[in-house]
KEROVEX-571162 format. One record per residue (C-alpha): residue number from 1; residue in three letters; x, y, z. Coordinates in pm, 1 decimal. Layout:
// residues N
<num = NUM&residu = ALA&px = X&py = Y&pz = Z>
...
END
This chain:
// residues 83
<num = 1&residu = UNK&px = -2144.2&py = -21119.9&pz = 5646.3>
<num = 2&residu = UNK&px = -2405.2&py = -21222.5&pz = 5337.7>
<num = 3&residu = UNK&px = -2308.7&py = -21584.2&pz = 5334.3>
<num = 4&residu = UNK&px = -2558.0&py = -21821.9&pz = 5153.6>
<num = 5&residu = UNK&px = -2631.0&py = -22159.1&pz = 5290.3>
<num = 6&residu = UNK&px = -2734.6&py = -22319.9&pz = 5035.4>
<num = 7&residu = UNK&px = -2905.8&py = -22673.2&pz = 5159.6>
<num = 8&residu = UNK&px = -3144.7&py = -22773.0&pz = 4902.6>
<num = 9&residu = UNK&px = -3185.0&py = -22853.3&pz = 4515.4>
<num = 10&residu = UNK&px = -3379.4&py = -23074.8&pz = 4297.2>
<num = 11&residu = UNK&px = -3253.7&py = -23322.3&pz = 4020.2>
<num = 12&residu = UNK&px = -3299.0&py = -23239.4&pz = 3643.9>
<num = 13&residu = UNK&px = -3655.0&py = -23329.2&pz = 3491.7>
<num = 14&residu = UNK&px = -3819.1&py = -23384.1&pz = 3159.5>
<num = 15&residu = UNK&px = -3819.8&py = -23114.0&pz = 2949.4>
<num = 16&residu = UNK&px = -4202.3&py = -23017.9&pz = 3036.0>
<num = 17&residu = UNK&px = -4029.3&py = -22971.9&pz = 3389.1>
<num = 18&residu = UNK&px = -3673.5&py = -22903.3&pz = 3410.5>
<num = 19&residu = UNK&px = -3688.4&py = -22880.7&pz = 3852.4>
<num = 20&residu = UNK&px = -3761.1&py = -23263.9&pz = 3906.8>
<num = 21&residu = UNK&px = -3758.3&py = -23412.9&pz = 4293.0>
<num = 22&residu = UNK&px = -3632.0&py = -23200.3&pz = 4527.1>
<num = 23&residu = UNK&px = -3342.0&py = -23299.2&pz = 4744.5>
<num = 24&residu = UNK&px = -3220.2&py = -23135.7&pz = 5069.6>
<num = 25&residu = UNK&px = -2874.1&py = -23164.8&pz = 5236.8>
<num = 26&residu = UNK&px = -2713.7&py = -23030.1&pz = 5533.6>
<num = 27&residu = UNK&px = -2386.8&py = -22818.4&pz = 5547.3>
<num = 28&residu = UNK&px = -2165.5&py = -22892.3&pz = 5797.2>
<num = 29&residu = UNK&px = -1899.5&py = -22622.0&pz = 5907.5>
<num = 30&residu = UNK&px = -1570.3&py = -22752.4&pz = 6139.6>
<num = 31&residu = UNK&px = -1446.3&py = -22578.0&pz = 6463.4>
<num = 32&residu = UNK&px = -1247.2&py = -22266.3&pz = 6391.9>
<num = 33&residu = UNK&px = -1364.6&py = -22199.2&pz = 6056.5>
<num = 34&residu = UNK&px = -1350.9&py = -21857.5&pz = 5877.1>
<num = 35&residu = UNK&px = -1636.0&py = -21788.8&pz = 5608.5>
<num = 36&residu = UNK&px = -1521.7&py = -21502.9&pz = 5406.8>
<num = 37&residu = UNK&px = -1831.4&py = -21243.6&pz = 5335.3>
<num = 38&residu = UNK&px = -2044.1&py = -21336.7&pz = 5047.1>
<num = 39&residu = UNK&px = -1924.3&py = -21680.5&pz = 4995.3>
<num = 40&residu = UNK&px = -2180.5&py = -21933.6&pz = 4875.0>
<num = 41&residu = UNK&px = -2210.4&py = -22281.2&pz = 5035.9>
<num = 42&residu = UNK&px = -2386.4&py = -22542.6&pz = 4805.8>
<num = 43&residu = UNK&px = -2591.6&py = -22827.7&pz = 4911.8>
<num = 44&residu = UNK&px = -2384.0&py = -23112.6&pz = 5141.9>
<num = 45&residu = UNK&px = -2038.7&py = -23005.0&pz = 5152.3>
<num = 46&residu = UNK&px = -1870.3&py = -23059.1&pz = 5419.1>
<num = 47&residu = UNK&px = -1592.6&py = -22719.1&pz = 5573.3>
<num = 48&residu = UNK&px = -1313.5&py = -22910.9&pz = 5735.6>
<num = 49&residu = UNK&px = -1209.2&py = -22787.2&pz = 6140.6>
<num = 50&residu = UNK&px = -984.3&py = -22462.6&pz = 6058.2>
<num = 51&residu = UNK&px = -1009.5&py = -22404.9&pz = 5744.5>
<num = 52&residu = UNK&px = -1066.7&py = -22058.1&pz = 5544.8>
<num = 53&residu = UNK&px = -1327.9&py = -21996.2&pz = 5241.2>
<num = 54&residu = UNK&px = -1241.2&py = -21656.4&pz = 5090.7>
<num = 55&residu = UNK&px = -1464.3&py = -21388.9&pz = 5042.3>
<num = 56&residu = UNK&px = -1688.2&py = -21437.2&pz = 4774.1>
<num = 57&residu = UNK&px = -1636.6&py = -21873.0&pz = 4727.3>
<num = 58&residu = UNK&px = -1842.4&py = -22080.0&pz = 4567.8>
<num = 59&residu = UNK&px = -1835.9&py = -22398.2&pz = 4771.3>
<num = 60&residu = UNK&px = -1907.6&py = -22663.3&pz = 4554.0>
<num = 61&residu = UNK&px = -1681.3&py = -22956.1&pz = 4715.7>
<num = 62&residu = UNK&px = -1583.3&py = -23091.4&pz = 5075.8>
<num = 63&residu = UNK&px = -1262.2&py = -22854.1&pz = 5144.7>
<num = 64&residu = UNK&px = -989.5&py = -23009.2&pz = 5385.4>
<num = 65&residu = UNK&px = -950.3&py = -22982.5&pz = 5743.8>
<num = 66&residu = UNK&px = -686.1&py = -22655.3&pz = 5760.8>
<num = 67&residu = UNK&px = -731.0&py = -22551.0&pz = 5372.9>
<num = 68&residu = UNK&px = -783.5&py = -22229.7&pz = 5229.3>
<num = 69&residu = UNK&px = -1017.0&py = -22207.9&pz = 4917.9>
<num = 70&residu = UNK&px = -1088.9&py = -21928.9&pz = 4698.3>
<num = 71&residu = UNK&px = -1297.3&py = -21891.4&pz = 4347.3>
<num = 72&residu = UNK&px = -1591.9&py = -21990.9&pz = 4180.6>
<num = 73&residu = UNK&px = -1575.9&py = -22256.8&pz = 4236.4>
<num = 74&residu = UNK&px = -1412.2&py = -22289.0&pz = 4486.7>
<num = 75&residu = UNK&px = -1035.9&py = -22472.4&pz = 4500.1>
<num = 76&residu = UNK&px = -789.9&py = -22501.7&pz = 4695.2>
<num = 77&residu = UNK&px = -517.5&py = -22246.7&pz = 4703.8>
<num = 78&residu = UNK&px = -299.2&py = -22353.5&pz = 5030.4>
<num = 79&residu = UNK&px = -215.5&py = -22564.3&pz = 5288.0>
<num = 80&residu = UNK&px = -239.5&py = -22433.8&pz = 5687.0>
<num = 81&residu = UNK&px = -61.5&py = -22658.9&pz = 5834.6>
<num = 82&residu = UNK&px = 237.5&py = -22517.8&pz = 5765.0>
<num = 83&residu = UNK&px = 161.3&py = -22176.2&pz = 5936.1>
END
């Protein structure tokens, strides 16, 4: 619920123009994947099959197949596999 894809941005400019060339990337999400409600997914990163981003995330970085991440941003805070 409320979760922000967000797939574009735009490198730094000149100071007459701070939003230089924009630049789009896709998100891509993994089978079995929980997005927690009003987490934020930034340009290119990558959700890894089974993993968990807790309510409110910002996705910043790739997160690991069977990981769950929490925060802004977002890190890791355990390990899956084990359950």
């Amino acid at each position: 619920m409320d979760v922000l894809f967000v797939t574009s941005t735009h490198d730094i400019g000149r100071t007459n123009r701070r939003a230089g060339r924009p630049i789009a990337k896709s998100i891509s999400i993994g089978n079995g994947v929980w997005i927690g409600a009003r987490s934020v997914l930034l340009p290119g990163v990558v959700i890894g099959d089974g993993s968990i981003v807790a309510a409110g995330a910002v996705v910043t970085a790739n997160v690991p197949a069977n990981t769950v991440v929490a925060g802004v941003p977002a890190r890791p805070m355990r390990n899956l596999d084990d359950a």
